[in-house]
C-alpha positions as CSV (number, residue, x, y, z in Angstrom):
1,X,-12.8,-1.9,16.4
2,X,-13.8,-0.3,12.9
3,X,-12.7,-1.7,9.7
4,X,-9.4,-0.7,8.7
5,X,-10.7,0.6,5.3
6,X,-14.4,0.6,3.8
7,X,-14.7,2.3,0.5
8,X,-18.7,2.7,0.0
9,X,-20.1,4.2,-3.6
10,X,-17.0,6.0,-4.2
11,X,-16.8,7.5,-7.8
12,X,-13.8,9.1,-9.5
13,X,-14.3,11.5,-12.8
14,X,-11.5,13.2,-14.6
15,X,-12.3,16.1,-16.4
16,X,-10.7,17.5,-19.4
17,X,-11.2,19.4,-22.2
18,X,-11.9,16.6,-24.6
19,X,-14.5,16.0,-21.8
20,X,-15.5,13.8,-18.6
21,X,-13.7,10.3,-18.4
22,X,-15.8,8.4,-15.8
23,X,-13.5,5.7,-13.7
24,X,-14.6,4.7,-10.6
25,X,-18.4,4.2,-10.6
26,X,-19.8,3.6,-7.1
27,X,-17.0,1.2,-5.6
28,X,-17.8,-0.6,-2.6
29,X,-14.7,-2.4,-0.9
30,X,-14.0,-3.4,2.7
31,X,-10.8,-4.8,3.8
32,X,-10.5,-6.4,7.6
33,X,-8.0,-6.5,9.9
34,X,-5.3,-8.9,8.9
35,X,-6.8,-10.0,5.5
36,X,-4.6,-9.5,2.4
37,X,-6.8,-8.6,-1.1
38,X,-5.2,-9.0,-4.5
39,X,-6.5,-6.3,-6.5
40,X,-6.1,-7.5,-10.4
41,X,-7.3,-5.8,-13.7
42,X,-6.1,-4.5,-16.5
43,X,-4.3,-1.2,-17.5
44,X,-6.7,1.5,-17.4
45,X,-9.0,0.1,-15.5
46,X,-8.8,2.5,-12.8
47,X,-6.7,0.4,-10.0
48,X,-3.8,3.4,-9.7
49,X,-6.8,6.0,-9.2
50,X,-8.6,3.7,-6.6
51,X,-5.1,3.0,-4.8
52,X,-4.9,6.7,-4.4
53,X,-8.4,7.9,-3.3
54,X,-8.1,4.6,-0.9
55,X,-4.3,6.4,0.4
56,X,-6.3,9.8,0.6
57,X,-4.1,11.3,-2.2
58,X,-7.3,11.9,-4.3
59,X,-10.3,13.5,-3.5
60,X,-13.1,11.5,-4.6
61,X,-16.7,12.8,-6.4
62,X,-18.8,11.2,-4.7
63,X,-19.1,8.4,-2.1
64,X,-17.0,8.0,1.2
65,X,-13.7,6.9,2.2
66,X,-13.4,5.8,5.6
67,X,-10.3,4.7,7.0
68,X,-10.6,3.2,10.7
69,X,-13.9,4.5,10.9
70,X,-13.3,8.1,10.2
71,X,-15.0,9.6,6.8
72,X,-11.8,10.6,5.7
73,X,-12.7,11.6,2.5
74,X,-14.6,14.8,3.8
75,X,-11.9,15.9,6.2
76,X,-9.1,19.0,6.0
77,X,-6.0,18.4,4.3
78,X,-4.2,18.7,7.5
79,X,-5.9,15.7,9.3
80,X,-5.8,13.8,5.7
81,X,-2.2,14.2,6.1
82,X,-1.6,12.7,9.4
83,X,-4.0,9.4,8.8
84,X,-1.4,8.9,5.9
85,X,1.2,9.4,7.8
86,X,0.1,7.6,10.8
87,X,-2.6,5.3,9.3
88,X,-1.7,4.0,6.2
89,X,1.3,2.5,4.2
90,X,2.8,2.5,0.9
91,X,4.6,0.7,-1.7
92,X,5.0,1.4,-5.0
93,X,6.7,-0.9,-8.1
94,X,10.0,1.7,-7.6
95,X,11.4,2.1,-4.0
96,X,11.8,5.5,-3.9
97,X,14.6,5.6,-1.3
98,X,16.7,8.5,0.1
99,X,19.9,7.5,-1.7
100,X,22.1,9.2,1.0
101,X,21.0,7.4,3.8
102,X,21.3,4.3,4.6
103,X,18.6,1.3,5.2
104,X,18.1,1.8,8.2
105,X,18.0,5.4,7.9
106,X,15.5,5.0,5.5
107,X,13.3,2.9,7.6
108,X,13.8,5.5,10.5
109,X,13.0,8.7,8.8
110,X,8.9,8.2,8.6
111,X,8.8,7.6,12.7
112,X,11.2,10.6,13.3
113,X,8.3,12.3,10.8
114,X,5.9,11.2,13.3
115,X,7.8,12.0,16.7
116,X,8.6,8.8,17.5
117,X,11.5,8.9,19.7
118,X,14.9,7.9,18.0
119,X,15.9,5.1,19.8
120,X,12.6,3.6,19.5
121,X,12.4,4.2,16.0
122,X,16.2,2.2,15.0
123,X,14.9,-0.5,17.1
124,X,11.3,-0.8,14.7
125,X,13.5,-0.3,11.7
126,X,16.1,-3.1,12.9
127,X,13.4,-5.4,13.5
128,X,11.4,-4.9,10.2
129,X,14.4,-5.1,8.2
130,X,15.9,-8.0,10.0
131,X,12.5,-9.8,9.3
132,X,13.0,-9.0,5.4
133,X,16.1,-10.6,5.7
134,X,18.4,-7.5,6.0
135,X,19.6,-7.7,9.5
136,X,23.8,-7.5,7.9
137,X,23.0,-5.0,5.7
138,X,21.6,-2.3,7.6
139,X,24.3,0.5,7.3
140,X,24.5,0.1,3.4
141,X,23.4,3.1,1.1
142,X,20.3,1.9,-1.5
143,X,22.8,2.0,-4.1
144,X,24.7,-0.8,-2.6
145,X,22.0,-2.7,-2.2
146,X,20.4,-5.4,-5.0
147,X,16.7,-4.0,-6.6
148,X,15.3,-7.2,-4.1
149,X,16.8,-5.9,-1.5
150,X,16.1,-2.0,-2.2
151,X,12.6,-3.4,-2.7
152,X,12.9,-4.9,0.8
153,X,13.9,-1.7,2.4
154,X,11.0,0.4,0.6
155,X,8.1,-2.5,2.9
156,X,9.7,-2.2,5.9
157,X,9.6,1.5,5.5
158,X,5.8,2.1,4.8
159,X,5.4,-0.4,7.9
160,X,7.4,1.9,10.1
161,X,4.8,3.3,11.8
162,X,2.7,0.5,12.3
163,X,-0.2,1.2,9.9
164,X,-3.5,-0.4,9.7
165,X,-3.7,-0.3,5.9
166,X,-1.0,-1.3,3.4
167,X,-1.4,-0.1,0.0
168,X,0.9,-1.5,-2.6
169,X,1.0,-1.0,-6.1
170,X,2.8,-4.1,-7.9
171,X,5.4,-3.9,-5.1
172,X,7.3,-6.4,-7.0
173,X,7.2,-5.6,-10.7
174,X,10.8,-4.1,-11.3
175,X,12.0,-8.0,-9.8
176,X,12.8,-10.7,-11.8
177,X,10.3,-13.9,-11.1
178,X,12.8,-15.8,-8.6
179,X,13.3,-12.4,-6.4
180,X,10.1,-11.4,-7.0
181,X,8.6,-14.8,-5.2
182,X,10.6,-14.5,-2.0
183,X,9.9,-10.5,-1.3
184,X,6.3,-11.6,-1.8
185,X,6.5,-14.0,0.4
186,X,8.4,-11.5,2.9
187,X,6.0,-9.0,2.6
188,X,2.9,-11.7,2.9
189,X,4.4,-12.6,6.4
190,X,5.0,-9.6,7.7
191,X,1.9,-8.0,6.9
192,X,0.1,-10.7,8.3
193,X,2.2,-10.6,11.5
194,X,1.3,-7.2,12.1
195,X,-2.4,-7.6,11.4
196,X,-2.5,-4.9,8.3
197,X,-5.9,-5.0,6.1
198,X,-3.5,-4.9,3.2
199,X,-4.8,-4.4,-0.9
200,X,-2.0,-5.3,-3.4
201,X,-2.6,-4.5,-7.1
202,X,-0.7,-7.0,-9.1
203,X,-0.9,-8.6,-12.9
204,X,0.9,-11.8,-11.5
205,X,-1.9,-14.2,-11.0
206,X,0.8,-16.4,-9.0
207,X,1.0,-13.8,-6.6
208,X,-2.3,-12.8,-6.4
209,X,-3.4,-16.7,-6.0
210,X,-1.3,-16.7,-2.8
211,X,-3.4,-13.6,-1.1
212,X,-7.1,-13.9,0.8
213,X,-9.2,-12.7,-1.6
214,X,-8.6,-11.4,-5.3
215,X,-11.3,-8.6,-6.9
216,X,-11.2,-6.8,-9.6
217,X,-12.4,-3.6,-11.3
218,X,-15.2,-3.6,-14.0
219,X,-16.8,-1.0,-15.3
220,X,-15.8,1.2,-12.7
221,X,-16.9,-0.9,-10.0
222,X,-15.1,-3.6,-7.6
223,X,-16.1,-7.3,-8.4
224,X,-15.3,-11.0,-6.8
225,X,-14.8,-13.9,-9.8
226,X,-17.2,-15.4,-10.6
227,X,-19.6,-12.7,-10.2
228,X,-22.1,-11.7,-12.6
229,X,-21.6,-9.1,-15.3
């Protein structure tokens, strides 16, 4: 089976009239199935704009993007579309929920999306959300709901639909540290129970200590510590 994501010389430019700002420079990244990558650098270093040409919602200049083996980056809108809807999961530092429905509701919304009978799609949201510790709270609207648990709700949702990539962009940066720890820990066992090639940006070096592998960006370009300049 393919990797679940390979990014090979992908380059990023943004162009303005002040002029070109380079960002990504030829990044090469794989993740494997089931292995969970801490993605650490500092603001402006390009992780947001990586995160997003990795979750197809960037084109990029040059390079490919292939997500489970498909060169994704050269393909129509339409099938880009469906690989993130089917393919690929994400959470972001704010949830993002559908205030007027419920947790559940919320978790079952992304299968309906992708014609997943309705049945089978409360049973997958039940069982996510009872593994994130939320099995009593099911029927209650986000706004009744702590930011940990709100937080909860927003991981079980991008793992609805069973992706093969996770992308998560500090997932648990609104939380303070003590909440923070255990949906972290939530979300590492999950992901890992499912097998998801997961890359997590964070700035908590606690968090990112806890994951497979940490790289960051320099210079436009992905690195391992240690690594030379």
């Amino acid at each position: 089976m393919s990797e679940p994501l390979v990014l090979r010389e992908v380059v990023r430019t943004y162009r303005s009239d002040a002029g070109e700002l380079p960002v990504l420079r030829g990044v090469e990244l794989t993740l494997q199935a089931g292995e969970i990558v801490a993605l650490v650098a500092p603001s402006g270093a390009g992780k947001s704009t990586l995160l997003h040409l990795a979750g197809l919602l960037e084109r990029p200049d040059g390079g490919r993007v292939l997500v489970d083996g498909r060169d994704a980056g050269a393909l129509p809108d339409a099938e880009r579309t469906a690989i993130r809807r089917d393919t690929i999961g994400f959470v972001y530092q704010f949830h993002h929920l559908l205030a007027e429905f419920s947790a559940l509701e919320n978790v079952v919304l992304p299968q309906m999306i992708a014609r997943t009978r309705h049945a089978t799609a409360a049973k997958r949201a039940a069982t996510l959300l009872s593994a994130l510790g939320l099995a009593g709270r099911l029927g209650h609207l986000p706004g009744k709901l702590s930011g940990g648990e709100q937080q909860r709700v927003a991981i079980a949702r991008a793992l609805a639909n069973a992706p093969r990539v996770l992308l998560a962009d500090e997932p648990t940066g609104n939380l303070d540290v003590g909440t923070a720890g255990v949906v972290f820990e939530q979300l590492l066992a999950i992901v890992r129970g499912e097998g998801v090639a997961a890359l997590i940006a964070t700035h908590n070096p606690e968090l990112a200590a806890r994951m497979d592998r940490r790289v960051t960006l320099r210079d436009g370009r992905i690195v391992e510590p240690g690594s030379p300049v």
